[in-house]
VOMAR-542557 format. One record per residue (C-alpha): x negated, y, z; residue in three letters. Coordinates in nm, 4 decimals. Each point is the difference from the previous one (the first is absolute). Example, Ala and Ser with C-alpha at 12.3 -4.5 7.8 and 13.67 -1.06 7.14 Angstrom:
-1.2300; -0.4500; 0.7800; ALA
-0.1370; 0.3440; -0.0660; SER
This chain:
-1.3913; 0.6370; -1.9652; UNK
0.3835; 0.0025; -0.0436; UNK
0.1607; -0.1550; 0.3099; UNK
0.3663; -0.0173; 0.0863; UNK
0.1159; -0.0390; 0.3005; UNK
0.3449; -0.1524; 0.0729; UNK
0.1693; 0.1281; 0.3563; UNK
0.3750; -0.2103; 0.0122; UNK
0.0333; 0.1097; 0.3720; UNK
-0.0723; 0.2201; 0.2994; UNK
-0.2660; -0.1711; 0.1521; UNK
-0.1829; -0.0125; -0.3654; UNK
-0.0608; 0.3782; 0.0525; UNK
-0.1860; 0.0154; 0.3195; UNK
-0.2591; -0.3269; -0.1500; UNK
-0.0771; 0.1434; -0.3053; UNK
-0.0237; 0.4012; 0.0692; UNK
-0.3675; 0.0191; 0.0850; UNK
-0.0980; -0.2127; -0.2674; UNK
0.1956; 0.1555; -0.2748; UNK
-0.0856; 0.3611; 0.1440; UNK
-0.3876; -0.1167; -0.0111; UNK
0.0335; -0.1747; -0.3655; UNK
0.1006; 0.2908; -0.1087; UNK
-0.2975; 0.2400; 0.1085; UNK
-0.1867; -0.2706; -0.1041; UNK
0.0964; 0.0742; -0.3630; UNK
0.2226; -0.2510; -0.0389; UNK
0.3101; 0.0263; -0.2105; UNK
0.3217; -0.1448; 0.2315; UNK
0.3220; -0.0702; -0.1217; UNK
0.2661; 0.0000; 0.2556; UNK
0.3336; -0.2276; 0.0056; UNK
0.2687; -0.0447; 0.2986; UNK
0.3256; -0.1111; 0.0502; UNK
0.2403; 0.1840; 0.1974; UNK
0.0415; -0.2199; 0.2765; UNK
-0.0146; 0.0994; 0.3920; UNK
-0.2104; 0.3065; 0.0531; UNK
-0.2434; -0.0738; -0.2797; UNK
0.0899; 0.3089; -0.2095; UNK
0.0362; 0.2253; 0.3275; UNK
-0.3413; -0.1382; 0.1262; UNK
-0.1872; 0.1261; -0.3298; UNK
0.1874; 0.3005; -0.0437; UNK
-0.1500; 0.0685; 0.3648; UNK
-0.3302; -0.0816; -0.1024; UNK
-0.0274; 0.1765; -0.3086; UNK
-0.0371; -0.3142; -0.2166; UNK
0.1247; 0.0307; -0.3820; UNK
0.1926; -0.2648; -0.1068; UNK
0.2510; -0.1499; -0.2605; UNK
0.3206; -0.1820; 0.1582; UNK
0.0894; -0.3466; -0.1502; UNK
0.2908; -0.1758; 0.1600; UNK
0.1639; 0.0076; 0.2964; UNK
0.1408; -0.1938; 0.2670; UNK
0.1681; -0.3190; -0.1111; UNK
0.2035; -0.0740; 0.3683; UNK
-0.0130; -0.2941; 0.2086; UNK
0.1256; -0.2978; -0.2538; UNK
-0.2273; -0.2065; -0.1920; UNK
0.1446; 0.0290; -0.3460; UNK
0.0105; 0.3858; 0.0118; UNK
-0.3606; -0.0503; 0.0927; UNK
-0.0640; -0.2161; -0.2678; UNK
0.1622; 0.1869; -0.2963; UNK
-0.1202; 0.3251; 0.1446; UNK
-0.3891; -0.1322; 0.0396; UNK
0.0257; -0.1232; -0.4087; UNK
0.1473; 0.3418; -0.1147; UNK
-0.2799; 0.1877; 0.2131; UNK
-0.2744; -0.2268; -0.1779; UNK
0.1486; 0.1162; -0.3687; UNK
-0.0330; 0.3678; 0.1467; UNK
-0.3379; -0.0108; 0.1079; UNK
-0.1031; -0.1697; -0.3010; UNK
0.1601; 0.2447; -0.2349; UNK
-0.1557; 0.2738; 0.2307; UNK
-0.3566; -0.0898; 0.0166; UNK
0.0039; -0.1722; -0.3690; UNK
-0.2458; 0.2102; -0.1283; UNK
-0.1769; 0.1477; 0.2806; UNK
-0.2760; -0.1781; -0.0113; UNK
-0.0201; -0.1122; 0.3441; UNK
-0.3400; -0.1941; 0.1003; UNK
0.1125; -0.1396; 0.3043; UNK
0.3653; 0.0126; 0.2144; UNK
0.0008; -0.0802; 0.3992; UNK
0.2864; -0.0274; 0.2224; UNK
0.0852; -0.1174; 0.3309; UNK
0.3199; -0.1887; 0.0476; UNK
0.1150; 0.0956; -0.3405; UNK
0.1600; -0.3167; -0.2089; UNK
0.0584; 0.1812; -0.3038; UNK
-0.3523; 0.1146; -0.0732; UNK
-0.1974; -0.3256; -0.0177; UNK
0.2425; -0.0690; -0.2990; UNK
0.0342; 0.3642; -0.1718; UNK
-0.3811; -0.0104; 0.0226; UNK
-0.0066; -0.3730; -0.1544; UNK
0.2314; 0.1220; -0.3031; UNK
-0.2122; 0.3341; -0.0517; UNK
-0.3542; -0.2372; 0.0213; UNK
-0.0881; 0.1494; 0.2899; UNK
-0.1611; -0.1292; 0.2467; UNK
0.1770; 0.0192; 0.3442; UNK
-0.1222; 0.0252; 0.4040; UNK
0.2743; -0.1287; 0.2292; UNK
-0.0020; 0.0059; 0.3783; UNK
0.2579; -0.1046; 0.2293; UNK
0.0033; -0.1296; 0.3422; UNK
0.3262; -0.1546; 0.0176; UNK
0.0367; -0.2735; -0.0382; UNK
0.3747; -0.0621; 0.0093; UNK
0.0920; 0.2419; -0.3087; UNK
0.1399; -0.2626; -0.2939; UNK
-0.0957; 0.2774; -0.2386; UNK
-0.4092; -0.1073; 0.0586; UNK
0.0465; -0.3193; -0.1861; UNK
0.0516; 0.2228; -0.3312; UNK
-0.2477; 0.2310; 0.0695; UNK
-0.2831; -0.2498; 0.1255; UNK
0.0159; -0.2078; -0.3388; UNK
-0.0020; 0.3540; -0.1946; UNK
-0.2458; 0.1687; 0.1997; UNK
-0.3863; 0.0209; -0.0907; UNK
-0.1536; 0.0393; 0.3712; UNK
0.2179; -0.0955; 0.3086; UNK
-0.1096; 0.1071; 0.3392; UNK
0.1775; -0.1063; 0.3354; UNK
-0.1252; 0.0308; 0.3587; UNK
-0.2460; -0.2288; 0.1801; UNK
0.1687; -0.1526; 0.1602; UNK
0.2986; -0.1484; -0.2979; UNK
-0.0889; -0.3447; -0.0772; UNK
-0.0340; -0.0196; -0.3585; UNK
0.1819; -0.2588; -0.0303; UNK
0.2537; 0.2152; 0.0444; UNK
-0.0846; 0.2471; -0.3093; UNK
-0.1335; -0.3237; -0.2559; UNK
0.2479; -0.1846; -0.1929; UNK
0.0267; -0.1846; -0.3650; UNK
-0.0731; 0.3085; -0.1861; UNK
-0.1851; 0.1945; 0.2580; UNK
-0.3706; -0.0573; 0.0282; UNK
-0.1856; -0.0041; 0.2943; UNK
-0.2783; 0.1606; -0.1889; UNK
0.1956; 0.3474; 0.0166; UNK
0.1090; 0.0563; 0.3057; UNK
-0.1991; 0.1575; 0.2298; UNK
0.0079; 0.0417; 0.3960; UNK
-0.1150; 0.3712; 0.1491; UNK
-0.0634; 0.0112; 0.3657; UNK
0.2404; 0.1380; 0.2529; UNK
0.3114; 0.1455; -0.0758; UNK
0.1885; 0.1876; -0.2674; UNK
0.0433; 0.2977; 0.2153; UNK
-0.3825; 0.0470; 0.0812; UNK
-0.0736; 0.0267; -0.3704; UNK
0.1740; 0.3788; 0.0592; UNK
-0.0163; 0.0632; 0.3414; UNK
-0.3765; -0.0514; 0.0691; UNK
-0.0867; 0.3489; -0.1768; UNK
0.2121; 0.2389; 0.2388; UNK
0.0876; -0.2105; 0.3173; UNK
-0.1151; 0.2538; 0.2475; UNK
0.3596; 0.2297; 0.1045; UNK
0.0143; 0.2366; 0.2774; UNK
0.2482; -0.0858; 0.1588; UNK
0.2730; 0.3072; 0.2021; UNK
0.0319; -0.0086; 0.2612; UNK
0.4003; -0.1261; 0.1515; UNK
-0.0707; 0.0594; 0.2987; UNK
0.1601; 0.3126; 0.1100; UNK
0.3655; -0.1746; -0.1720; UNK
0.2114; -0.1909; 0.2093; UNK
0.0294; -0.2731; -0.2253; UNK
-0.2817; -0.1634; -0.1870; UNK
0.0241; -0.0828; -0.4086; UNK
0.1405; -0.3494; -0.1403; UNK
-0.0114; -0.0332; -0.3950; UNK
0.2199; -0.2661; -0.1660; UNK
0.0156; -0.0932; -0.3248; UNK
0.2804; -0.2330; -0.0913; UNK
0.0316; -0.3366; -0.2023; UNK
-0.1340; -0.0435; -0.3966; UNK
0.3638; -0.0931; -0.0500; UNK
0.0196; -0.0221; -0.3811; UNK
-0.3218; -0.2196; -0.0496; UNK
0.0386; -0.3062; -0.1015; UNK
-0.1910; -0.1371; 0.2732; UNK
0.1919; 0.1124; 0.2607; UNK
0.3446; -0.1844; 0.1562; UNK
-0.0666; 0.1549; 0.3244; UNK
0.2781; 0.1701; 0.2004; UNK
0.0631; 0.3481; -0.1591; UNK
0.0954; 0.2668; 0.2643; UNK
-0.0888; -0.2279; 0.3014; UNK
-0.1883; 0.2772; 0.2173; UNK
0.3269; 0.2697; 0.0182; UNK
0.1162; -0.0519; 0.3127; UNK
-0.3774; -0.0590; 0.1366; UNK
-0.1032; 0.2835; -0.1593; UNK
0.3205; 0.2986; 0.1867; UNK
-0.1257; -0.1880; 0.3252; UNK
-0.3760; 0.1475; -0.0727; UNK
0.0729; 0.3006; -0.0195; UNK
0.1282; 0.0339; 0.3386; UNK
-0.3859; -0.0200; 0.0804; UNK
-0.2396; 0.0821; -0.3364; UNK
0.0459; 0.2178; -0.3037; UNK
0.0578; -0.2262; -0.2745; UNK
-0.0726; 0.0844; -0.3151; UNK
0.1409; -0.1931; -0.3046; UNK
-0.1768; -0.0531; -0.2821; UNK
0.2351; -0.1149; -0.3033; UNK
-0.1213; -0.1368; -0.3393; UNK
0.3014; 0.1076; -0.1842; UNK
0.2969; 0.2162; -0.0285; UNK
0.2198; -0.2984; 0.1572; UNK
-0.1544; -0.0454; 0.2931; UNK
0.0130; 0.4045; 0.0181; UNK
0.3728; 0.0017; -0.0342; UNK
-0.0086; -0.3000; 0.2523; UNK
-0.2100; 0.2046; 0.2469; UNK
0.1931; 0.2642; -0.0167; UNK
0.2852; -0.1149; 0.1714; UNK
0.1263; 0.2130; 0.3256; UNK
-0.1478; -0.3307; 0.2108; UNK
-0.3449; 0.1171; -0.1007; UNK
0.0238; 0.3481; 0.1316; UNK
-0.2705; 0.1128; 0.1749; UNK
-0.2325; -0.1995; -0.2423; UNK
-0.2442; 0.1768; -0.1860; UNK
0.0833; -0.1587; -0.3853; UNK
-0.2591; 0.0319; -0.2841; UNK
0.1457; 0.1019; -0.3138; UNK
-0.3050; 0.0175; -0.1535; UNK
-0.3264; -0.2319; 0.0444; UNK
-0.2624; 0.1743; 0.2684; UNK
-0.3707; -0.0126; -0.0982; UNK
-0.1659; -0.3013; 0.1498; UNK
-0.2674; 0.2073; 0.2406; UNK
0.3340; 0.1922; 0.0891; UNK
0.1656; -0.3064; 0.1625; UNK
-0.3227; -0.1711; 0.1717; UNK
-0.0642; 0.3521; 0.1645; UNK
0.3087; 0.0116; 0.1617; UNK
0.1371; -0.3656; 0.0298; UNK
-0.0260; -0.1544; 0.3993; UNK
0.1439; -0.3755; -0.1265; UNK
0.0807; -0.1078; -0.3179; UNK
0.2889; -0.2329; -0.0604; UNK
0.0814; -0.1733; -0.3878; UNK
0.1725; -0.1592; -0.1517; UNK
-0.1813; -0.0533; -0.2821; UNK
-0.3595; -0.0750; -0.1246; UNK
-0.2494; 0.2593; -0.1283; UNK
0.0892; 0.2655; 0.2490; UNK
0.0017; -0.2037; 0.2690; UNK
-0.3256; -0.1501; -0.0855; UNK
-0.1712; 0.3862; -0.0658; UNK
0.0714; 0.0958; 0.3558; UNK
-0.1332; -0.3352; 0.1533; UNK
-0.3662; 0.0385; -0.1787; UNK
0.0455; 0.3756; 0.1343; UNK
0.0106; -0.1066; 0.3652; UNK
0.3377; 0.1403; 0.0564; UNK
0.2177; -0.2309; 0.2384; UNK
0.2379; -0.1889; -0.3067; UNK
0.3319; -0.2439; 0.0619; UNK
0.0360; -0.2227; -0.3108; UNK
0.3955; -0.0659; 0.0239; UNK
-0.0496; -0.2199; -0.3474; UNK
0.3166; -0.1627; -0.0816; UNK
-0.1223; -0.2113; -0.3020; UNK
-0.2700; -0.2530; 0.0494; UNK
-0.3247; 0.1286; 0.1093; UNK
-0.2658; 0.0800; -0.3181; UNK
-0.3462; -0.1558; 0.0986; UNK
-0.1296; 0.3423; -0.0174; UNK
0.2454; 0.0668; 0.3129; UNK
-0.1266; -0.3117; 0.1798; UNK
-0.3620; 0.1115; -0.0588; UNK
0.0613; 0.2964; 0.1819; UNK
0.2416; -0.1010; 0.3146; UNK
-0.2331; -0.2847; 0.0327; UNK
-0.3080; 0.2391; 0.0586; UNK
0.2254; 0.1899; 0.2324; UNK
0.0173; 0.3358; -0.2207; UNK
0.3821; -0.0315; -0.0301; UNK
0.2881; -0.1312; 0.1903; UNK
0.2786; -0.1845; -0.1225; UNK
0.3434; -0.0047; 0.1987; UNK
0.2676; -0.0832; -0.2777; UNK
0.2890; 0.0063; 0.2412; UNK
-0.1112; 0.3243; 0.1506; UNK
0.1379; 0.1518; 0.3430; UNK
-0.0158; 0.3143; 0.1680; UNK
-0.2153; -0.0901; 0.3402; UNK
-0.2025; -0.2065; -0.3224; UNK
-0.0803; 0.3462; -0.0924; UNK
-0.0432; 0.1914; 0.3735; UNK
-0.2806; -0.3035; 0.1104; UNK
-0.1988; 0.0663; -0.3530; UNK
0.0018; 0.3938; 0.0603; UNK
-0.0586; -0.0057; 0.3762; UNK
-0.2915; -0.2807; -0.0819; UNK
-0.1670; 0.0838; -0.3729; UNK
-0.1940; 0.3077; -0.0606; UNK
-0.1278; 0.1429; -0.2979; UNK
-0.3105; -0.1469; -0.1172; UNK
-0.2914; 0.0620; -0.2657; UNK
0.0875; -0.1330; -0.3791; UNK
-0.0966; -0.3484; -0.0322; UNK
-0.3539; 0.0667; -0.1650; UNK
-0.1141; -0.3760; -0.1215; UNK
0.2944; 0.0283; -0.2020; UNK
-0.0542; 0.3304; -0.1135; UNK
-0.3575; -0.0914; -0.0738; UNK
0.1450; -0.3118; -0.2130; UNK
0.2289; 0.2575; -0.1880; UNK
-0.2319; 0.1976; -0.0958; UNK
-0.1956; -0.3082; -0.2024; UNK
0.3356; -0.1120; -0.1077; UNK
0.0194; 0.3677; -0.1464; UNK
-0.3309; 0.0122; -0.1708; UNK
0.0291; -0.3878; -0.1222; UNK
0.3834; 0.1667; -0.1878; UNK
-0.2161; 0.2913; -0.1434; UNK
-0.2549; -0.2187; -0.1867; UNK
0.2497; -0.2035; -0.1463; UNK
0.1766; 0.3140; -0.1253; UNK
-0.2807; 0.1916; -0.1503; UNK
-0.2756; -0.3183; -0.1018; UNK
């Protein structure tokens, strides 16, 4: 079969690498499409992944979004026109469920947000949607969305990838001084998010008086931010780590964001949601089963109690077990 496979941001990369890299010993023929947004293009180039860019980041305000979501549509259309594609999948991505209705093709869409305006698009035009569990679908159904297609796969989005190599050996920090605290700052050009932007600076220079903090931006403006002379002494990531290359080496865990966050909490490692938008159910799932905390108005002795009180502990492997049927139930969609 012909599949493509459309990747419009960082997280994108890390859900669909096993499954494209097994498709394609498999025999299948994958075509590749991602937008230049975050780290998505530094995250395949890392992993060896061929692809084809379309679009790019279209900021923080709606219209740009918008206009910029219609002209990548016409691209991807004109791209895959006569490619033959049997069947397209995406996660989060608004613009394929329409390219793929234009080319005739039908389209899988997955997305566990449920706060992104750009979903009410794509869940008319897409085929197949699949959401968590646990997101009432009342909240996916509408006028010209039929119950009929969506579909809920058990556990959570991050399982579907993680339950395959969850096992990390983890160094050892003992003989440093310090012990290891990756952040990763706020999504702050998604349209979901009117969160404080920058909130953690001052938080952040007091940590390092006690922990190695190590930032980890998702583009080259948060770089540039990090880089002032207040940061000094922090280790900044110019370029995206490998995922086993962070949980090795990571004592807590603090985000701002979503997916990250959410990786290290079904990986056992101690995670601070500091969330400045409104929670995603998916977040509520998880703090509620006491696999994440969430602390929006974070503090420094916040931080010292969780370090001197959580340890380390095994990936969460019910969910990892639910992944891994989520996984297979994606597969057999793709390739029926």
């Amino acid at each position: 079969m012909k599949i493509w496979f459309d990747l419009t941001n960082s997280p994108h990369v890390h859900f669909f690498r096993e499954m494209i890299n097994e498709l394609r010993a498999e025999g299948h023929e994958l075509i590749i499409t991602a937008r230049d947004q975050a780290n998505t293009i530094d995250l395949l180039n890392l992993y060896g992944i061929e692809y084809t860019i379309v679009g790019k980041s279209y900021g923080k305000k709606l219209i740009h979004k918008i206009l910029g979501n219609i002209c990548r549509v016409f691209l991807l259309v004109k791209l895959l026109n006569k490619q033959n594609v049997d069947v397209a999948i995406s996660q989060s991505s608004f613009t394929s469920p329409i390219a793929g209705f234009f080319l005739k093709v039908p389209t899988i869409y997955t997305n566990d947000n449920e706060h992104a305006l750009g979903n009410k698009v794509a869940f008319i035009f897409a085929s197949k949607i699949l959401v968590p569990e646990f997101i009432p679908l009342q909240k996916v159904e509408g006028p010209f969305v039929s119950r009929k297609k969506i579909l809920q796969y058990p556990g959570v989005k991050e399982g579907i990838y993680l339950w395959r190599d969850h096992l990390y050996v983890r160094k050892s920090n003992l003989s440093h001084h310090k012990l290891k605290v990756y952040y990763r700052p706020e999504p702050y050009s998604a349209q979901y998010y009117n969160g404080r932007v920058n909130g953690f600076d001052e938080l952040l220079v007091r940590l390092k008086e006690s922990f190695n903090i190590v930032i980890l931006p998702r583009d080259k403006f948060q770089i540039e931010h990090f880089s002032q002379s207040q940061f000094v002494g922090m280790e900044i990531c110019r370029k995206p780590l490998a995922f086993d290359e962070i949980v090795s080496d990571c004592d807590l865990f603090i985000g701002a964001g979503g997916t990250m966050t959410r990786e290290m909490a079904v990986c056992g490692i101690p995670t601070i949601s500091v969330y400045q938008g409104e929670l995603l159910d998916v977040d509520r799932f998880l703090i509620d089963n006491n696999l994440m905390l969430y602390n929006p108005n974070l503090t420094e002795g916040y931080v010292l109690d969780v370090m001197r009180q959580k340890k380390i502990s095994s990936p969460n492997l019910i969910l990892l077990e639910k992944g891994k049927k989520a996984y297979e139930l994606i597969k057999s969609l793709l390739t029926k």
